[in-house]
VMD Tcl script that builds the backbone (N, CA, C; Angstrom):
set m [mol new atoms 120]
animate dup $m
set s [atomselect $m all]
$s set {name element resname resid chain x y z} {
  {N N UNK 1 A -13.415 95.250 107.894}
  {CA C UNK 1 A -11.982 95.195 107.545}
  {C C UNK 1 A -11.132 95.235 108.824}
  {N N UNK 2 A -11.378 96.645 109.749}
  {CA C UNK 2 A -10.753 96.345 110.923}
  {C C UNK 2 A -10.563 94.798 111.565}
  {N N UNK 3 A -11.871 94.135 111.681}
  {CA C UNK 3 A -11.725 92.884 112.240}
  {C C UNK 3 A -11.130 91.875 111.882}
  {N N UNK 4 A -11.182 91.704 110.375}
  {CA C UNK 4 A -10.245 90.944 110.178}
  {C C UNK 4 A -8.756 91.282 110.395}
  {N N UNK 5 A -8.552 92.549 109.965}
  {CA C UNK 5 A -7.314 92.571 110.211}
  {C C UNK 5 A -6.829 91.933 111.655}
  {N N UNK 6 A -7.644 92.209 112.468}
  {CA C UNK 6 A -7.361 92.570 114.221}
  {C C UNK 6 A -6.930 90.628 114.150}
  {N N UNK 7 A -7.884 89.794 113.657}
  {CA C UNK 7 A -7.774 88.431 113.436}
  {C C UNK 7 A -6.603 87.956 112.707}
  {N N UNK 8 A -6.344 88.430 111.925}
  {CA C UNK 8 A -5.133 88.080 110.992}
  {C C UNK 8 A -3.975 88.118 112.217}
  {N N UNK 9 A -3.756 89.671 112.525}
  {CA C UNK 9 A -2.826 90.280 113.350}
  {C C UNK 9 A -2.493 88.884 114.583}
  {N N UNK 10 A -3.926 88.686 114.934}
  {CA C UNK 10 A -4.043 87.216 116.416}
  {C C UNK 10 A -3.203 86.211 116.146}
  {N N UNK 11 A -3.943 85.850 114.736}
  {CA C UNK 11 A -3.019 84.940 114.490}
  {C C UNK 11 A -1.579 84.694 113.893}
  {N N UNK 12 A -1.066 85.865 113.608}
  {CA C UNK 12 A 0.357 85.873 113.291}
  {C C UNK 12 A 0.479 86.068 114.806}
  {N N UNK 13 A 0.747 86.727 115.834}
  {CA C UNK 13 A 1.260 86.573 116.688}
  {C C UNK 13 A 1.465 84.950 117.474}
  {N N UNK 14 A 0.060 84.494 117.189}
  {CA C UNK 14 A -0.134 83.040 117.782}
  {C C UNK 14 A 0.940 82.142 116.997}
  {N N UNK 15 A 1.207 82.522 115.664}
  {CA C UNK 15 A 2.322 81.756 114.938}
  {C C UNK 15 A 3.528 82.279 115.626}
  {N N UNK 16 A 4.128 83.120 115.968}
  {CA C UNK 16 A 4.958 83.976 116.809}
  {C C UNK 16 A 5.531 83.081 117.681}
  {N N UNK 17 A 4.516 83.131 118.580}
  {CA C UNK 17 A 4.779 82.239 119.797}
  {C C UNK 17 A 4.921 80.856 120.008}
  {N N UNK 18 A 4.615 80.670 119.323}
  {CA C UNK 18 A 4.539 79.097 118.740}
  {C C UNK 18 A 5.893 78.648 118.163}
  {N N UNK 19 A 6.349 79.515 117.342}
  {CA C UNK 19 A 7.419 79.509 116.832}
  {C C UNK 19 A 8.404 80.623 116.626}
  {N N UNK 20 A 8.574 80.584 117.879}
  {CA C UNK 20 A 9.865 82.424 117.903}
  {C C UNK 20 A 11.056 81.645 117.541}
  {N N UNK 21 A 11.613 82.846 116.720}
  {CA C UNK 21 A 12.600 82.390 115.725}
  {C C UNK 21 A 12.708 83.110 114.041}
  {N N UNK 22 A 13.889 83.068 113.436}
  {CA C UNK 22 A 13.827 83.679 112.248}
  {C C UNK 22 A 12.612 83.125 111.006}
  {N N UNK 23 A 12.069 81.718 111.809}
  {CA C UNK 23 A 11.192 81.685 110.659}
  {C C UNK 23 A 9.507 82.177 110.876}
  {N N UNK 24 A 9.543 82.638 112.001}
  {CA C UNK 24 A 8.769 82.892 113.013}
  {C C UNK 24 A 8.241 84.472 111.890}
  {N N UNK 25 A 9.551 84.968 112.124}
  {CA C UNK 25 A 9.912 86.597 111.860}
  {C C UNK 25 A 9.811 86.962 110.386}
  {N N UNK 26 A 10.026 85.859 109.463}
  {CA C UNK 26 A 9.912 85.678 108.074}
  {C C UNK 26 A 8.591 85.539 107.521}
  {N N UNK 27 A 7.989 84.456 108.288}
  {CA C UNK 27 A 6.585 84.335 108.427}
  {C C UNK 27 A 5.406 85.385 108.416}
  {N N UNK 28 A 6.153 86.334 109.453}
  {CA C UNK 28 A 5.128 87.582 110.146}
  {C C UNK 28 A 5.486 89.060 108.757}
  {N N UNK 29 A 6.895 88.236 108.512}
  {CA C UNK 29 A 7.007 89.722 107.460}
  {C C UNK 29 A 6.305 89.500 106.159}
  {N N UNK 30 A 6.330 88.125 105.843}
  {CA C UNK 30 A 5.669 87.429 104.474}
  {C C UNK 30 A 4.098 88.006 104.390}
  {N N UNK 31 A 3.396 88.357 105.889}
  {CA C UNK 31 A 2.003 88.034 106.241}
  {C C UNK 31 A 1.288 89.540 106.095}
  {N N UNK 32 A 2.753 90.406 106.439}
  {CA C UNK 32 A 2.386 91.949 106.165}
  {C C UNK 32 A 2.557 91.950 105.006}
  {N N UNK 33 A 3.391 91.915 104.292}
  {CA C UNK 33 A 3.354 91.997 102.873}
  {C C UNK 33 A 2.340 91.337 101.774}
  {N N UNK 34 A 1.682 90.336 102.690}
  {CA C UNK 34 A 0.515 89.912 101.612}
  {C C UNK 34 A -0.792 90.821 101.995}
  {N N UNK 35 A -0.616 91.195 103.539}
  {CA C UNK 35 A -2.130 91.957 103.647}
  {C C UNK 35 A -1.674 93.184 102.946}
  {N N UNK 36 A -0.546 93.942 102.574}
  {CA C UNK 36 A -0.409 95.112 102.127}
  {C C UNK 36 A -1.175 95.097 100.682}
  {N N UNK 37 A -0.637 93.801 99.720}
  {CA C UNK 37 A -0.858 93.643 98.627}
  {C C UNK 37 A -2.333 93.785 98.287}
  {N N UNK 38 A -2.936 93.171 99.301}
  {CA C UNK 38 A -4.496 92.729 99.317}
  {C C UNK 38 A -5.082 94.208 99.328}
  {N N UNK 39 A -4.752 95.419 100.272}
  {CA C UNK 39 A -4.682 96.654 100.236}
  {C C UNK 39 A -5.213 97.258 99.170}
  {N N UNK 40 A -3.984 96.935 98.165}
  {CA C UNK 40 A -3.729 97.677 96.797}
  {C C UNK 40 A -4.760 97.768 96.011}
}
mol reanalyze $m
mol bondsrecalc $m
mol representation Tube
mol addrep $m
């Protein structure tokens, strides 16, 4: 689980950078909120 997360985490940042910006930031919040769900 750690690892993926750590992977997930990579690649939202890599979307980040790629695309800094509010959709960038929407993106990254959309991405916590689905791993939270997955959590549950």
């Amino acid at each position: 689980l750690k690892q993926c997360t750590d992977l997930e985490t990579s690649v939202a940042m890599q979307r980040l950078r790629r695309r800094w910006g509010l959709d960038a930031i929407d993106e990254a919040v959309a991405l916590v909120e689905d791993t939270i769900a997955k959590l549950r």
